[in-house]
Backbone as a ProteinNet text record, in pm:
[ID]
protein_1_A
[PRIMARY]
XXXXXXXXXXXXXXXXXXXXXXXXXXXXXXXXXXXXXXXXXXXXXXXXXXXXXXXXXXXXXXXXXXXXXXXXXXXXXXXXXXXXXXXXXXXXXXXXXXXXXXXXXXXXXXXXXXXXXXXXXXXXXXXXXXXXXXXXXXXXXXXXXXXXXXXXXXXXXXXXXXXXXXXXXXXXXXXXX
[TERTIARY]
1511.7	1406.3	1406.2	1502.6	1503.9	1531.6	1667	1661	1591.1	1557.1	1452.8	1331.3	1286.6	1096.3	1164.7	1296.8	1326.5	1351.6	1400.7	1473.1	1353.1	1261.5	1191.8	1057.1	965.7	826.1	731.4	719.6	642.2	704.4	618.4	665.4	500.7	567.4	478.8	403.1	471.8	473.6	555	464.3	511	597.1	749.7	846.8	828.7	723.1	731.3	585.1	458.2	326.1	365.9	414.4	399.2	535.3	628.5	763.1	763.5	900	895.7	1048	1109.3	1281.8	1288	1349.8	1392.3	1538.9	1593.2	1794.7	1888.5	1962.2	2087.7	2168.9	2226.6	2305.9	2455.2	2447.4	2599.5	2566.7	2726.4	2715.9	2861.2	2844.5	2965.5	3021.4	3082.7	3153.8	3165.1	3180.6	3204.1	3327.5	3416	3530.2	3512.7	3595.5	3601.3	3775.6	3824	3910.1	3986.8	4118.6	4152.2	4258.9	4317.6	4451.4	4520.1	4679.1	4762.6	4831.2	4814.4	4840.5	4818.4	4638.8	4567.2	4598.8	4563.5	4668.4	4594.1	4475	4393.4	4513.9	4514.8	4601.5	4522.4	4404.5	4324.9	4135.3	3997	3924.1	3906.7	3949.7	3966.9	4034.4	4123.3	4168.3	4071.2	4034.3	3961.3	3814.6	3774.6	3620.6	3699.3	3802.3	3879	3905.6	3940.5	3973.2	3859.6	3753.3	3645.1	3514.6	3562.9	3490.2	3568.3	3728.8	3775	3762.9	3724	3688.8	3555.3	3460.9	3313.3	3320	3225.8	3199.7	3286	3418.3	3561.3	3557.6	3585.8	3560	3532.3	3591.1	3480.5	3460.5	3381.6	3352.3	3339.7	3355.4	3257.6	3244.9	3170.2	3077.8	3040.6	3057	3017.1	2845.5	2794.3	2616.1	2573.4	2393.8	2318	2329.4	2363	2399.4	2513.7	2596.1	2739.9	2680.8	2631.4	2602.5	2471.6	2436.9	2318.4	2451.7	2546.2	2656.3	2722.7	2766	2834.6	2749	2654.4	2530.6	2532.4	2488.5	2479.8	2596.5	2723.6	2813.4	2874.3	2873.1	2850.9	2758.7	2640.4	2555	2576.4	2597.2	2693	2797.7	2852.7	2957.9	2988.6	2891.5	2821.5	2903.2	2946.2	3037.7	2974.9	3027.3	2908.5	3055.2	3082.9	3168.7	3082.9	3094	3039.6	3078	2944.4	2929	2957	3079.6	3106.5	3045.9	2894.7	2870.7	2982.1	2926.5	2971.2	2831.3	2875.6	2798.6	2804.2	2960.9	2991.7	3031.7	3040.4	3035.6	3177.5	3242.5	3419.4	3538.5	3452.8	3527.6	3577.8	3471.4	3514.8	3673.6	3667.9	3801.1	3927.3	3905.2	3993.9	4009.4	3865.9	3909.1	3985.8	3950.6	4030.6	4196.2	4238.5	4383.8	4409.2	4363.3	4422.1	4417.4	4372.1	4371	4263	4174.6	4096.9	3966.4	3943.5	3820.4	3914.1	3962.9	4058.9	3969.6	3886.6	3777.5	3686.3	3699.6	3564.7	3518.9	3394.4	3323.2	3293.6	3345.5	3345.7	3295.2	3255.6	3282.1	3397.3	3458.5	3568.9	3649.2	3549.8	3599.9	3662.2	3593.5	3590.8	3732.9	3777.1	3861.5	3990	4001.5	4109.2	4165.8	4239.3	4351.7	4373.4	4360.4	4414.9	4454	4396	4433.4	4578.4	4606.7	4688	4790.3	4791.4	4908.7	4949.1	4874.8	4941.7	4871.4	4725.2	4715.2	4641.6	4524.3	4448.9	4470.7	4424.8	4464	4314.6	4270.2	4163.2	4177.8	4092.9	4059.7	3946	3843.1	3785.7	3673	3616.1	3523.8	3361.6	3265.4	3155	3051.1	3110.7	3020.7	3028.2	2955.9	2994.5	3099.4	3158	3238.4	3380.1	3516.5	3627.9	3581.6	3626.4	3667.5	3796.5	3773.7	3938.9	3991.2	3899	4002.2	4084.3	4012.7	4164.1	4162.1	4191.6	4206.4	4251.2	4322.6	4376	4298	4217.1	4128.1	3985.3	3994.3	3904.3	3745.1	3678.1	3517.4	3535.8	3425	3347.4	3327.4	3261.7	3221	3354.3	3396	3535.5	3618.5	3614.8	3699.7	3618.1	3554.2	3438.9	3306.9	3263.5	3099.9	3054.3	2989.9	2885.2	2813.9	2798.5	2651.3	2648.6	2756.8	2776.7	2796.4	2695.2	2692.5	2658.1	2670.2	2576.8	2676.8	2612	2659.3	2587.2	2637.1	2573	2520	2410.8	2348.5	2325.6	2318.2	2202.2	2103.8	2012.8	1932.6	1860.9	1777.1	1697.9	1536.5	1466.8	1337.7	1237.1	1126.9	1035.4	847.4	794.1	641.8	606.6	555.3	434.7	386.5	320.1	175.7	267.2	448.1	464.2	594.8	596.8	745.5	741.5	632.8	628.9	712.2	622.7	721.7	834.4	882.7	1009.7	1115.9	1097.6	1178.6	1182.3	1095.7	1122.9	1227.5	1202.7	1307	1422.8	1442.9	1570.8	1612.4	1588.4	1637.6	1610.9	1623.4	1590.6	1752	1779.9	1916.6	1890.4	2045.3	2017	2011.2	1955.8	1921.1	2097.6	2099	2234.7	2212.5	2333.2	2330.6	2287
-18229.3	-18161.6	-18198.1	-18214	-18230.8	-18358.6	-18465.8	-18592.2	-18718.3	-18666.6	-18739.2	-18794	-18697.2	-18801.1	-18857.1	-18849.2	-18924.1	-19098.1	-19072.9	-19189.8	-19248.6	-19184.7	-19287.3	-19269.5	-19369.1	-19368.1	-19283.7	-19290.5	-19243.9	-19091.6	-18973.4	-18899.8	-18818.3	-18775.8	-18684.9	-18536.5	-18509.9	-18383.6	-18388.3	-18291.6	-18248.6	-18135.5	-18170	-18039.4	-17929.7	-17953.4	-17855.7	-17748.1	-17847.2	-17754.6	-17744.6	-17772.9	-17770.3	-17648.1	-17661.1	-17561.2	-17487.5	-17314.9	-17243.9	-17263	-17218.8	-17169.7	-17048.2	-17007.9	-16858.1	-16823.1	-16879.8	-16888.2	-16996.3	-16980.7	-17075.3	-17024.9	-17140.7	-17122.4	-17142.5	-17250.5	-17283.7	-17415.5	-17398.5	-17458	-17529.6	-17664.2	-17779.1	-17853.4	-17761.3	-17899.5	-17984.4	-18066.7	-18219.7	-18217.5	-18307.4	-18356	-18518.3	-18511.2	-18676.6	-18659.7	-18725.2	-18775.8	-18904.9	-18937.6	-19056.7	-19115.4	-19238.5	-19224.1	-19259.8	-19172.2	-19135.2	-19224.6	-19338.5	-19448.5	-19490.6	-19415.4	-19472	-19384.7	-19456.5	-19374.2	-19286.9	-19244.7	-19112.3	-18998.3	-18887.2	-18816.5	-18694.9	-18682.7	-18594.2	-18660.6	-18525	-18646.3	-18711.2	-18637.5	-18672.4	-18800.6	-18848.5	-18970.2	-19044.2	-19017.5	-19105.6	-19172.3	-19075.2	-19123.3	-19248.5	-19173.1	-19280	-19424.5	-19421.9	-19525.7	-19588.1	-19551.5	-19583	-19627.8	-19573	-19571.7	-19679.5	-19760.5	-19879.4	-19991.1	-19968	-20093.1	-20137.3	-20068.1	-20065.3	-20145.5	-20097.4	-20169.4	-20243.7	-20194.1	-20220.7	-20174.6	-20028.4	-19883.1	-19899.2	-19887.6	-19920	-19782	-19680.4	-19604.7	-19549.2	-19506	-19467.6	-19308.7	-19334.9	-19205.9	-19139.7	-19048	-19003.3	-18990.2	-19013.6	-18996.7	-19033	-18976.1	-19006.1	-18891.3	-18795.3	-18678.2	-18690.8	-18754	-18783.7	-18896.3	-18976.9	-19104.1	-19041.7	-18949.7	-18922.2	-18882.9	-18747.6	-18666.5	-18773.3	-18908.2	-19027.7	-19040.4	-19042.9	-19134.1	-19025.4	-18905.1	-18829.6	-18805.3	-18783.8	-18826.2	-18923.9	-19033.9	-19167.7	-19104.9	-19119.9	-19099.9	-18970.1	-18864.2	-18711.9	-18773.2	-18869.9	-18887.9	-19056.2	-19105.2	-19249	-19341	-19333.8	-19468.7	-19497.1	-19684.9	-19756.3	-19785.4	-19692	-19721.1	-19810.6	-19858.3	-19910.9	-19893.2	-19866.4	-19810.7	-19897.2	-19835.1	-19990.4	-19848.2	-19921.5	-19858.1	-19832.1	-19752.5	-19757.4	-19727.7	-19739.1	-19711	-19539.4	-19532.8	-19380.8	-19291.1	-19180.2	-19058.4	-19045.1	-19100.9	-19056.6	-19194.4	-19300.7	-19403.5	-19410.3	-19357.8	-19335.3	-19288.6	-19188.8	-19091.7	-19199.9	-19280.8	-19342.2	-19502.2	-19554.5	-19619.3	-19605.1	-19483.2	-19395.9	-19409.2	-19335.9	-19339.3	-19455.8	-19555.2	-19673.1	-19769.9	-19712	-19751	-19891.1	-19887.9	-19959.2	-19995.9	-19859.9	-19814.2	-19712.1	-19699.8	-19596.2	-19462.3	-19448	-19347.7	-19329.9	-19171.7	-19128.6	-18961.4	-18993.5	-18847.8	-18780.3	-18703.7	-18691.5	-18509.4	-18467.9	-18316	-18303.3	-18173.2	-18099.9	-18075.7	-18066.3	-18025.9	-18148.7	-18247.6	-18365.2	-18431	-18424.3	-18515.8	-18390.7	-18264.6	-18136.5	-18196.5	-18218.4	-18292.6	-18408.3	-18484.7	-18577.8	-18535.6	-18430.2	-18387.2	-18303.7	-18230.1	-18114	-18254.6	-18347.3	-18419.8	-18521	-18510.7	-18554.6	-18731.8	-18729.5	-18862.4	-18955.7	-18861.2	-18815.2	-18723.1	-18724.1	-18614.3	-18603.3	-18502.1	-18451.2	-18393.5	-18474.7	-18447.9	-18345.5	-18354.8	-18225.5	-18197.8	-18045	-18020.5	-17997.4	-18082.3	-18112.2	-17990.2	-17848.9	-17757.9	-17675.8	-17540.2	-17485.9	-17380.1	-17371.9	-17263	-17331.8	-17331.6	-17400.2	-17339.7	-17466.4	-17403.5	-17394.4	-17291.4	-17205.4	-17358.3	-17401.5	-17543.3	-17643.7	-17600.9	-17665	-17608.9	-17500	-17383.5	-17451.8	-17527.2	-17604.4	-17673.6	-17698.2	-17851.2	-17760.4	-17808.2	-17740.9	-17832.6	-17757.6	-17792.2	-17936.2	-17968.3	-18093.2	-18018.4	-17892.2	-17825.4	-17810.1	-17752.2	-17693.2	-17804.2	-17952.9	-18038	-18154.6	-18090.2	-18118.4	-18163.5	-18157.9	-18186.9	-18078.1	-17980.3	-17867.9	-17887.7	-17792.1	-17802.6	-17869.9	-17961.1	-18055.8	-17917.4	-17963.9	-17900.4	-17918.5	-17978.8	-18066.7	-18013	-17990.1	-17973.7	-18038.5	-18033.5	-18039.1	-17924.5	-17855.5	-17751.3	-17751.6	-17636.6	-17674.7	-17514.6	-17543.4	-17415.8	-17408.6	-17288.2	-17247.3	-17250	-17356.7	-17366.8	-17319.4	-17237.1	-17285.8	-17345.6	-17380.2	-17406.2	-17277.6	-17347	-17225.1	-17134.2	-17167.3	-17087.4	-16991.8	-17027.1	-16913.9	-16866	-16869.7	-16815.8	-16664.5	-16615.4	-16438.5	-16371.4	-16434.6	-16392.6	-16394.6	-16540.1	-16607.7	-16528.1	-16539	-16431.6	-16316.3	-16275	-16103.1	-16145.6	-16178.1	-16203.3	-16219.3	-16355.7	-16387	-16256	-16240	-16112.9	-15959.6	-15935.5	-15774.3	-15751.8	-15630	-15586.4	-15653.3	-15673.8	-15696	-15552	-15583	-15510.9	-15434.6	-15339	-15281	-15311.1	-15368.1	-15375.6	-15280.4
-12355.8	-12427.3	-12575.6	-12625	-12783.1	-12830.7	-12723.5	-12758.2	-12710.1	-12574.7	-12539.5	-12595.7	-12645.4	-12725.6	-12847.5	-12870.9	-13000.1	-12920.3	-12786.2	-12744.8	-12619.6	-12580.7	-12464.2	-12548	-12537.3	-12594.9	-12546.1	-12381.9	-12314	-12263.2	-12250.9	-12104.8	-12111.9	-11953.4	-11917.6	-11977.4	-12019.8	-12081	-12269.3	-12319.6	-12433.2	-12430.1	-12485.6	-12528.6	-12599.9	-12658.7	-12773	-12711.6	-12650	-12625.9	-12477.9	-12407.5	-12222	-12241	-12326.2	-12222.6	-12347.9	-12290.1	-12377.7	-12357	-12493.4	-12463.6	-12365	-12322.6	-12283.1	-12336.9	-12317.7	-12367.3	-12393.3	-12475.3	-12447.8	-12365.8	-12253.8	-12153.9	-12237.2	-12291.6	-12323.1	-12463.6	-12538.2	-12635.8	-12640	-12657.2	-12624.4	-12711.5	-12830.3	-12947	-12938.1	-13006.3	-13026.3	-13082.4	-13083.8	-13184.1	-13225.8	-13368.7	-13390.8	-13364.4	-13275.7	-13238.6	-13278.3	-13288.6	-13270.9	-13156.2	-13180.8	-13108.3	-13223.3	-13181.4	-13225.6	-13284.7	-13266.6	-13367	-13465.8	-13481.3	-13599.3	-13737.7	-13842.4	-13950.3	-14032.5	-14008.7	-14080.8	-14007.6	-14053.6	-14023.6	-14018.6	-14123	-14140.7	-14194.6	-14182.8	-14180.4	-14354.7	-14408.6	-14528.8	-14551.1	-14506.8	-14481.2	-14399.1	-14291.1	-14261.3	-14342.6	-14414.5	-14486.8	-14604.2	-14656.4	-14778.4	-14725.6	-14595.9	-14503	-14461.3	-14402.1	-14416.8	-14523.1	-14657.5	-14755.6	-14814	-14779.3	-14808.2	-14743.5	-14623	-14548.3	-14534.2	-14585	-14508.3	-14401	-14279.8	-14154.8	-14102	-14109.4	-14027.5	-13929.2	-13939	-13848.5	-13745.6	-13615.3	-13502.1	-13449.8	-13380.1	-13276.6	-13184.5	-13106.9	-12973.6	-12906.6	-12857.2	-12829.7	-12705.7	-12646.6	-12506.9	-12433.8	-12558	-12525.4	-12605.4	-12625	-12732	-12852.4	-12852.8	-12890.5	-12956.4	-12904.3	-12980.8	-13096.9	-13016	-13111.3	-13290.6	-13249.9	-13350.7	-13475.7	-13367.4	-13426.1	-13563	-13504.6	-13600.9	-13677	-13631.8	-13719.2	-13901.5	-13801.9	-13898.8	-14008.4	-13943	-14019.1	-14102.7	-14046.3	-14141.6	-14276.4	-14288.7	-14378.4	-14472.8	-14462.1	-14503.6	-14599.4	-14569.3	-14622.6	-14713.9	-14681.7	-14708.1	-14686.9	-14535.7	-14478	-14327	-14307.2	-14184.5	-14126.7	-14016	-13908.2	-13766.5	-13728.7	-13655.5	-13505.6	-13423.6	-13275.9	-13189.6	-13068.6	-12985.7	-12907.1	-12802.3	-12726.1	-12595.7	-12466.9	-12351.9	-12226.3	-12138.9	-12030.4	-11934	-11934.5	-11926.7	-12028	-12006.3	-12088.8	-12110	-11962.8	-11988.2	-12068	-12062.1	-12072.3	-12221	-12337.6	-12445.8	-12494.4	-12416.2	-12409.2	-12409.9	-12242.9	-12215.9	-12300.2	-12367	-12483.4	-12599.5	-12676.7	-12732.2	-12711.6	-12618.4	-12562.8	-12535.8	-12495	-12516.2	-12612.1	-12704.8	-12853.5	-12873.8	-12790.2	-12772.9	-12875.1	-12947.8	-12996.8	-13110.2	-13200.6	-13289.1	-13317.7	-13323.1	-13338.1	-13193.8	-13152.9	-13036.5	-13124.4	-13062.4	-13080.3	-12977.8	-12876.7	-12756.9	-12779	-12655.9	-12610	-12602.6	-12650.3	-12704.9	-12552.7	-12436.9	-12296.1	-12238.7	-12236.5	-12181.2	-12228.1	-12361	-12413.2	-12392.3	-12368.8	-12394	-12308.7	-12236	-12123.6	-12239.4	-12288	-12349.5	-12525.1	-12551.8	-12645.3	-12638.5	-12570.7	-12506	-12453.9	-12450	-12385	-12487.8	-12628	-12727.2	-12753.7	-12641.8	-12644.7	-12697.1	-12798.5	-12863.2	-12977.7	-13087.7	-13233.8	-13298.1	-13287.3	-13319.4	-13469.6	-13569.6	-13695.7	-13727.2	-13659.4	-13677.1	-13576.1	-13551.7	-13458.3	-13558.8	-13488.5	-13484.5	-13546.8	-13462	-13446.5	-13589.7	-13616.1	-13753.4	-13712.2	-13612.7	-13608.4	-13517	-13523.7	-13433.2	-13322.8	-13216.1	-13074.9	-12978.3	-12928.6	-12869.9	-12782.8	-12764	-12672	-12753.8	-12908.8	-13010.8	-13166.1	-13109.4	-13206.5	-13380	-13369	-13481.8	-13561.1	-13505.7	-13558.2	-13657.8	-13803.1	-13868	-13817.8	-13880.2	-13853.3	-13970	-13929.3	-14020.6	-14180.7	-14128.6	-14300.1	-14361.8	-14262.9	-14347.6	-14409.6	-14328.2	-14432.8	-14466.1	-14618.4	-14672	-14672.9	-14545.1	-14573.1	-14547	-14633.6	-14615.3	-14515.5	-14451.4	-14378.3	-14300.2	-14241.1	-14105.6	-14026.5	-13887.4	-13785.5	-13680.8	-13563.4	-13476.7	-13360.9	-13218.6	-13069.7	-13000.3	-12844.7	-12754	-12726.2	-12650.3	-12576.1	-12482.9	-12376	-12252	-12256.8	-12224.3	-12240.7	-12132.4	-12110.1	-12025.5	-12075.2	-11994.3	-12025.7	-11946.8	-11947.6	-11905.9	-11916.3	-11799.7	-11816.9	-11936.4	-12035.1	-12119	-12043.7	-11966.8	-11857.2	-11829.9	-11769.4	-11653	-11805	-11867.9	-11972.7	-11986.5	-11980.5	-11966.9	-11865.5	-11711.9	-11635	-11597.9	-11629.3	-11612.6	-11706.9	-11842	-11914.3	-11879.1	-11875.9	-11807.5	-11665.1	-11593.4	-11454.7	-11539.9	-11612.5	-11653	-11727.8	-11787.2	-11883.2	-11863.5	-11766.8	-11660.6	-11632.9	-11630	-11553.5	-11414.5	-11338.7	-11180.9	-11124.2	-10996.1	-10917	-10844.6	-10833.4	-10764.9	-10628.2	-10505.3	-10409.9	-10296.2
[MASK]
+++++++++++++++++++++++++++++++++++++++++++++++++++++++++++++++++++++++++++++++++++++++++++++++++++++++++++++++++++++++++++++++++++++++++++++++++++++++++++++++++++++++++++++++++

């Protein structure tokens, strides 16, 4: 709904006049991650490190969402790390840990098993608030860029025409057995 008309030319329908929100279902940090080899220690180190090499840096990313997440960051902070794409969502991770790629921007869920086993070191989370899956790891704002804030989402949409009724259903007490 939101990254799509940025990324395909054509569709069927308009996001914004055809559907309505009704809710957010769920909300999915991001982390910038490294492997444990690489020598930022914190992200403050890393921008200095980055802001000494220009376009050394390499990347990678779990989606398009992750990829905007860098983008946006790069620029926040005025350094050109450069994007080694992928084809899957998980392979990043496992580039990452194998020190393949020294930098990922992954979901916070996706990469927690490799974080928690020491195999992976997470410099900071994406979102404006930490998340309990790595309680440790400060936000983007918090170690220094204001106002960095970016997630994944998934929400609940529907058709314009029918969003009256549909919300009312969604959002009614249930019925007792």
């Amino acid at each position: 709904m939101t990254i799509n008309p940025v990324l395909m030319a054509k569709h069927p329908y308009d996001p914004v006049r055809d559907f309505a929100a009704i809710t957010t279902l769920a909300q999915f940090p991001m982390v910038i991650a490294v492997n444990p080899s690489f020598a930022a220690k914190s992200l403050a180190e890393l921008i200095a490190l980055a802001k000494s090499r220009p376009g050394e840096l390499n990347y990678s990313h779990g989606g398009a969402t992750h990829q905007v997440a860098a983008e946006m960051f790069n620029q926040a902070v005025g350094i050109a790390m450069r994007n080694i794409p992928t084809r899957a969502a998980r392979r990043p991770v496992k580039r990452g840990v194998a020190g393949d790629v020294p930098i990922v921007i992954v979901d916070s869920a996706a990469a927690n098993a490799q974080i928690r086993a020491g195999r992976l070191r997470v410099l900071a989370v994406t979102s404006a608030q930490r998340t309990p899956l790595v309680l440790d790891a400060p936000t983007v704002a918090e170690s220094g860029v204001p106002g960095y804030d970016i997630a994944v989402w998934a929400g609940l949409f529907a058709r314009r025409a029918r969003r009256r009724q549909r919300s009312r259903r969604c959002t009614r007490k249930p019925r007792a057995p």
